[in-house]
ZABASE-785130 format. One record per atom (N, C-alpha, C): x, y, z; residue number from 1. Coordinates in pm, 1 decimal, decimal comma. Layout:
<atoms>
       xx       yy       zz num
        X        Y        Z NUM
...
</atoms>
This chain:
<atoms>
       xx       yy       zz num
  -8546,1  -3446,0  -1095,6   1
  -8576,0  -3304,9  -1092,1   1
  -8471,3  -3226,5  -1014,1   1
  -8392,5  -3309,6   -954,5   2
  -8325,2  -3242,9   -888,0   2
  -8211,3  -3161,1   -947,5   2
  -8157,4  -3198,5  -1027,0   3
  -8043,3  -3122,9  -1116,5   3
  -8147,1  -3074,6  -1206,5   3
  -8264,3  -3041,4  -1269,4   4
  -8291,9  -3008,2  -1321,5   4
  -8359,8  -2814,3  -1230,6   4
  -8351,5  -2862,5  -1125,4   5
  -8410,3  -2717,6  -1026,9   5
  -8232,8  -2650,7   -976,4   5
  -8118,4  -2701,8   -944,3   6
  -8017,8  -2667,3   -960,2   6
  -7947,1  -2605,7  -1110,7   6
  -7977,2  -2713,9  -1184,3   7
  -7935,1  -2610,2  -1322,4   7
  -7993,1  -2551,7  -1396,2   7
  -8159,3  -2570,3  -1377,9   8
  -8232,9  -2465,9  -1464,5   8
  -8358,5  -2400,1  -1375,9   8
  -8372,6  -2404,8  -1277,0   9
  -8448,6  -2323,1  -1163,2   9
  -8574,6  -2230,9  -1223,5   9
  -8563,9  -2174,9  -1367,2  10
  -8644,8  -2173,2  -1412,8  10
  -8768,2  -2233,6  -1461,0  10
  -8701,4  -2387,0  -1506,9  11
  -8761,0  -2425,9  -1565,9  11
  -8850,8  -2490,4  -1427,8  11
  -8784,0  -2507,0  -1346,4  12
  -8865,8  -2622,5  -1260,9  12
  -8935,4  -2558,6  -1142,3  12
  -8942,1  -2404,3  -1118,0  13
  -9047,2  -2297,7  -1102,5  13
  -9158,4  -2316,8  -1160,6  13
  -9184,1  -2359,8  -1315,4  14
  -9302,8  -2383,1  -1416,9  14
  -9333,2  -2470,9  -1401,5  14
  -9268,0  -2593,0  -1352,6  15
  -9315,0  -2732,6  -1329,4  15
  -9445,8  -2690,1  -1196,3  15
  -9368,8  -2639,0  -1095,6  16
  -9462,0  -2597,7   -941,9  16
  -9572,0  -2534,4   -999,0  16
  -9539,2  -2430,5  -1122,5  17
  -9651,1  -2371,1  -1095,7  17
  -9774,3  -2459,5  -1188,7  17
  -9717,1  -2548,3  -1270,3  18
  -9818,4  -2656,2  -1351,2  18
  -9870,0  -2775,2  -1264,6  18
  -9811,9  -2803,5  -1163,8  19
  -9865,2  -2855,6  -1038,9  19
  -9966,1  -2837,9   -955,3  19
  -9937,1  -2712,5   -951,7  20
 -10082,5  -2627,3   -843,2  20
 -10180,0  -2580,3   -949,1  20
 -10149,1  -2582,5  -1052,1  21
 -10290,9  -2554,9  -1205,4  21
 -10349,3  -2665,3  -1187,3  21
 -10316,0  -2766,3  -1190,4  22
 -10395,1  -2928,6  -1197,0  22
 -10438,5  -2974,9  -1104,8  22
 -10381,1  -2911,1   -963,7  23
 -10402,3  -2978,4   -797,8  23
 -10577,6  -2907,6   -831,7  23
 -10560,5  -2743,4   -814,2  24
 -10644,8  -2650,0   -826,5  24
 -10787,3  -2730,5   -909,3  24
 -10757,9  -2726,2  -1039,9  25
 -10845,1  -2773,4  -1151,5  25
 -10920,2  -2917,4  -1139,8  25
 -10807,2  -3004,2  -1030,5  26
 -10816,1  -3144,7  -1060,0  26
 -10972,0  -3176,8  -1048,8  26
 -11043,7  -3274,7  -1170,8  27
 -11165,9  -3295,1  -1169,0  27
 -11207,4  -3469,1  -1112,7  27
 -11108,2  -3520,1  -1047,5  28
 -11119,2  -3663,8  -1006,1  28
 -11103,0  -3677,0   -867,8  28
 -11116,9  -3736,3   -783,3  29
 -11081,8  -3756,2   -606,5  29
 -10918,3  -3762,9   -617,1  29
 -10864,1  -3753,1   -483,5  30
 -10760,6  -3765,0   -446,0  30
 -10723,6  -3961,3   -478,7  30
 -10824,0  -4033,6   -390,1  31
 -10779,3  -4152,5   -404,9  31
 -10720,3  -4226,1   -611,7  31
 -10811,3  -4184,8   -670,1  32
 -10827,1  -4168,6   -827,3  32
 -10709,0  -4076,6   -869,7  32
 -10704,6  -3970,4   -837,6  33
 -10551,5  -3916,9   -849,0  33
 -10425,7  -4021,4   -822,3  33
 -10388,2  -4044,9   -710,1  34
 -10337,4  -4161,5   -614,8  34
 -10297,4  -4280,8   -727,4  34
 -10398,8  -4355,9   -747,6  35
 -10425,6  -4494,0   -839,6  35
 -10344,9  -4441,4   -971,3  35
 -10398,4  -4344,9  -1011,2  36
 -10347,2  -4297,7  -1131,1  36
 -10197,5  -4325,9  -1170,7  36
 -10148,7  -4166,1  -1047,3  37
  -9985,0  -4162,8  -1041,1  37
  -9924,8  -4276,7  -1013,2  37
 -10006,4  -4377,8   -973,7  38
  -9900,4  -4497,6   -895,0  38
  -9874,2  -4623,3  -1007,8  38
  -9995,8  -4571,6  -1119,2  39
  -9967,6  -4707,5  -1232,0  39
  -9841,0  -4599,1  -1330,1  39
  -9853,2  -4487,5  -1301,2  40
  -9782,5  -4391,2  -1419,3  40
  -9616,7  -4434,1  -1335,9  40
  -9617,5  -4457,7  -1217,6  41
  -9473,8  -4437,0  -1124,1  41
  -9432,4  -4583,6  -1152,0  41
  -9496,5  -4714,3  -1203,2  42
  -9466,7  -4870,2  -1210,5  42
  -9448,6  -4861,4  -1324,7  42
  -9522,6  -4780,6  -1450,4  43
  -9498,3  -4821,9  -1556,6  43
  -9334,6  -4710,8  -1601,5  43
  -9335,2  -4578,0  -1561,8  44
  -9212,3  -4512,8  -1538,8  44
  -9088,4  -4608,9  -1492,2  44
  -9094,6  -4696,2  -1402,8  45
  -9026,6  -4716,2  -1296,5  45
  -8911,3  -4665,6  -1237,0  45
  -9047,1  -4516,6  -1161,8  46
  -9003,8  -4471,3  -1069,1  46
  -8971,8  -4525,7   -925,4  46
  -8862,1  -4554,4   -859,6  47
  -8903,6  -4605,9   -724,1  47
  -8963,8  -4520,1   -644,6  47
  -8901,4  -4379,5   -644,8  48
  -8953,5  -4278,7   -533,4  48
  -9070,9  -4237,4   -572,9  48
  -9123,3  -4197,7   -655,4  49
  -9300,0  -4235,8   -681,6  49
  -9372,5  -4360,1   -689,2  49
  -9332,6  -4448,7   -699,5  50
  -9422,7  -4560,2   -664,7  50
  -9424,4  -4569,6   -539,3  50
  -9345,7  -4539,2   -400,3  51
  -9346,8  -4517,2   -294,3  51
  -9461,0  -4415,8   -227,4  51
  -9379,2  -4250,4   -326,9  52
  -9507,2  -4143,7   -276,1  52
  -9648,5  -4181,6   -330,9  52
  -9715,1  -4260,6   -444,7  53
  -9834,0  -4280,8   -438,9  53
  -9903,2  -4416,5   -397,4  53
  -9753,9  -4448,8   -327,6  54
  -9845,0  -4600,9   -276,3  54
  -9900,5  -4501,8   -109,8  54
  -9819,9  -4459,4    -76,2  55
  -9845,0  -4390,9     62,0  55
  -9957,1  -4279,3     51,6  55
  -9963,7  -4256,1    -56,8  56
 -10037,9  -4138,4    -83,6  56
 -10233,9  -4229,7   -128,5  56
 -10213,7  -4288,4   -182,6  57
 -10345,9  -4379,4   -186,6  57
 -10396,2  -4418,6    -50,0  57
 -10282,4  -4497,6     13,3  58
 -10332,7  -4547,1    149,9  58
 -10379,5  -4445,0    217,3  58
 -10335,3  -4342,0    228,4  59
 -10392,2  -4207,9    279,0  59
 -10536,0  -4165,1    243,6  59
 -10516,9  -4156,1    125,4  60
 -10608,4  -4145,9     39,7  60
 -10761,9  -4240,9     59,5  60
 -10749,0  -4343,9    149,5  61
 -10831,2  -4459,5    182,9  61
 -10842,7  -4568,8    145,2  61
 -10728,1  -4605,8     41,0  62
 -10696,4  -4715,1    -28,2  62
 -10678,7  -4823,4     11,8  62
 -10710,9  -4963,6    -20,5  63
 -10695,3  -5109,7     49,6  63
 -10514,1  -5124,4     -2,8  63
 -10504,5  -5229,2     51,8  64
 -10371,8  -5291,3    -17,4  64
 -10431,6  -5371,4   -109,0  64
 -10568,9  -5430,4   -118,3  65
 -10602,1  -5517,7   -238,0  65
 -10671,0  -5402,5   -330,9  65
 -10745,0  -5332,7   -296,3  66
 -10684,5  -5194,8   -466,2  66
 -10540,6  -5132,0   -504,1  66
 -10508,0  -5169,6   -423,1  67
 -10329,5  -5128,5   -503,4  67
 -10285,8  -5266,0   -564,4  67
 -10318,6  -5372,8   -530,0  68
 -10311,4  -5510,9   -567,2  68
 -10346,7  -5519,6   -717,9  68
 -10452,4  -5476,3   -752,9  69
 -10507,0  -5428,2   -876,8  69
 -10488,6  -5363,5   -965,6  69
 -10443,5  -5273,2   -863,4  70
 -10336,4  -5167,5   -979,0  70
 -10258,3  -5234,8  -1053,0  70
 -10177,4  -5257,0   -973,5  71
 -10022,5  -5340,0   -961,7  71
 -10070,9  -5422,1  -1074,3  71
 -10164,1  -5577,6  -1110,2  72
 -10180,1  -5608,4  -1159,2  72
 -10250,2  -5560,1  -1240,1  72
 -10303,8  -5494,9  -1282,5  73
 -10361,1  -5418,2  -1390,8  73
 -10254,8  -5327,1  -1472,3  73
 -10114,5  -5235,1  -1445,1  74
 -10056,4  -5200,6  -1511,6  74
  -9932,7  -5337,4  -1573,4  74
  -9929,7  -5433,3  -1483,5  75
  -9836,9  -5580,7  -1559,1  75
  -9901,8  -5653,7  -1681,9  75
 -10003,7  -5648,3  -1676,3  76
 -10091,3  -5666,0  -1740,6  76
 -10135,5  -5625,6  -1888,9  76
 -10135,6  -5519,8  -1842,3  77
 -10168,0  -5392,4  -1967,3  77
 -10049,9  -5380,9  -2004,4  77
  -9938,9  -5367,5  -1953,8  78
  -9796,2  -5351,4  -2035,5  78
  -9753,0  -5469,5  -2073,7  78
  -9770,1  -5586,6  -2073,3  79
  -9746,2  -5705,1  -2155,7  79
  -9847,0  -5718,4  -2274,1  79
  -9969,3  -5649,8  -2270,3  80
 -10021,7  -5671,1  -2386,8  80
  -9985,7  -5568,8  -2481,2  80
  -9961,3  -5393,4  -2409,3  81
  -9842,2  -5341,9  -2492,7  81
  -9780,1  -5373,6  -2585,2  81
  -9677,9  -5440,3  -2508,4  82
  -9569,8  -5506,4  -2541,6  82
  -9605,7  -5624,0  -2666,6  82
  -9628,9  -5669,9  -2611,4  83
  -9729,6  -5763,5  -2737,3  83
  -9752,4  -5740,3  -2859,0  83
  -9842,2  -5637,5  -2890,7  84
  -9871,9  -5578,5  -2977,1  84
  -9749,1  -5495,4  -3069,7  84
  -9659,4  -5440,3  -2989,3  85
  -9566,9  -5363,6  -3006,8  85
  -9502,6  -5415,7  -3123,7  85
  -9399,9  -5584,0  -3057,4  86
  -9367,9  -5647,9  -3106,6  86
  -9411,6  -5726,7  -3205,7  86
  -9567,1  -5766,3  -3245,6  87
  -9594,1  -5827,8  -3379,3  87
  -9616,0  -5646,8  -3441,3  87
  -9606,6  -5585,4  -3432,8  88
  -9596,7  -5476,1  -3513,9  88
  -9441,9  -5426,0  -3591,1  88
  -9321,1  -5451,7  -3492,7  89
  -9217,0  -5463,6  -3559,9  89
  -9196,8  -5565,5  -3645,5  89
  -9243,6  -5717,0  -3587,8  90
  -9235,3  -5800,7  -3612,8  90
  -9290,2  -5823,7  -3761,0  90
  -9402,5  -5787,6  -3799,7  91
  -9516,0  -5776,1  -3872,8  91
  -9445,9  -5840,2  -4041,2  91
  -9307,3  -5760,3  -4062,6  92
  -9266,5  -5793,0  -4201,0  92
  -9090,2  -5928,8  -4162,9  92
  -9148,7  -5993,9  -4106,3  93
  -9022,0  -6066,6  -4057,0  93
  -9037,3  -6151,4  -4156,5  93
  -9096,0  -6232,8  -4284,3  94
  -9062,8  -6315,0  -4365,9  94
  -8935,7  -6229,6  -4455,4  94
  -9007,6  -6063,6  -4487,4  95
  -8913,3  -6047,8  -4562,8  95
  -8715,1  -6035,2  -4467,3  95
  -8794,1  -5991,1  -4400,0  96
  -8616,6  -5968,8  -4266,8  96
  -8559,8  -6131,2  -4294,1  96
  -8654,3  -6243,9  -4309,9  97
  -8584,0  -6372,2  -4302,3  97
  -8472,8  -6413,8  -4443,6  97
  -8542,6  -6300,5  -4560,3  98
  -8502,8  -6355,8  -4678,9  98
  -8394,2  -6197,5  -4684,7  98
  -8363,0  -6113,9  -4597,2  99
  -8201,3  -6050,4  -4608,8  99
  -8257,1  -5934,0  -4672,5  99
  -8421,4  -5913,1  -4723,6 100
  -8499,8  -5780,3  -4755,3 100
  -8490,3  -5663,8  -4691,6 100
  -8471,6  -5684,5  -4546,9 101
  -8489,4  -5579,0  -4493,1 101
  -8398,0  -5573,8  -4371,9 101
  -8323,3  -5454,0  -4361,2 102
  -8169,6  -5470,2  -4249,0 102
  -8218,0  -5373,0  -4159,0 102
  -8130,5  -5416,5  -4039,8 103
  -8233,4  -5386,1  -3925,0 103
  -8134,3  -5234,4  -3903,9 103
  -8022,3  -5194,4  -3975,5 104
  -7917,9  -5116,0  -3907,1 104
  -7824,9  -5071,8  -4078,6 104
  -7905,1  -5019,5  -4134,8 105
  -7839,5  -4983,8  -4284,2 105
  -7725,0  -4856,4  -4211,0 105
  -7608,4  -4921,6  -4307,0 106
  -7506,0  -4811,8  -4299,2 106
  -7503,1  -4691,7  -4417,4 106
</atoms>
């Protein structure tokens, strides 16, 4: 965000003010907020947000074994992702085996 508030200052004025709409509105606890951003900051991999909502949970009243959970709960969920992802590309690979289908047509 940072070059993005240096070169477009506009835009990232609207970000603040879509920030304080949702802080305002927010219909979940802080700790639940917290948990949230911190699987969104692992699966991003953000470092500097997985930092601010690991600190921000603990604040929040959080164990280290519910962030434990997290943690394993978004590795988890993104390998089965992933999983899925891949027999979905995967899905027509007899014909890819027989030269049917090119992965990079010119």
């Amino acid at each position: 965000m940072r070059i993005l508030e240096e070169w477009f200052p506009e835009f990232a004025k609207e970000l603040d003010k879509i920030d304080e709409l949702y802080k305002d509105k927010r219909m979940i606890d802080e700790k639940t907020y917290q948990f949230i951003c911190f699987a969104m900051a692992i699966k991003g991999r953000s470092a500097p947000c997985v930092r601010k909502h690991f600190k921000g949970a603990l604040e929040s009243g959080a164990t280290l074994k519910e962030l434990a959970y997290i943690m394993a709960l978004v590795v988890r969920e993104s390998a089965g992702n992933d999983d899925c992802w891949v027999h979905d590309v995967l899905s027509d690979y007899k014909e890819m085996m027989r030269d049917n289908i090119q992965c990079c047509p010119k």
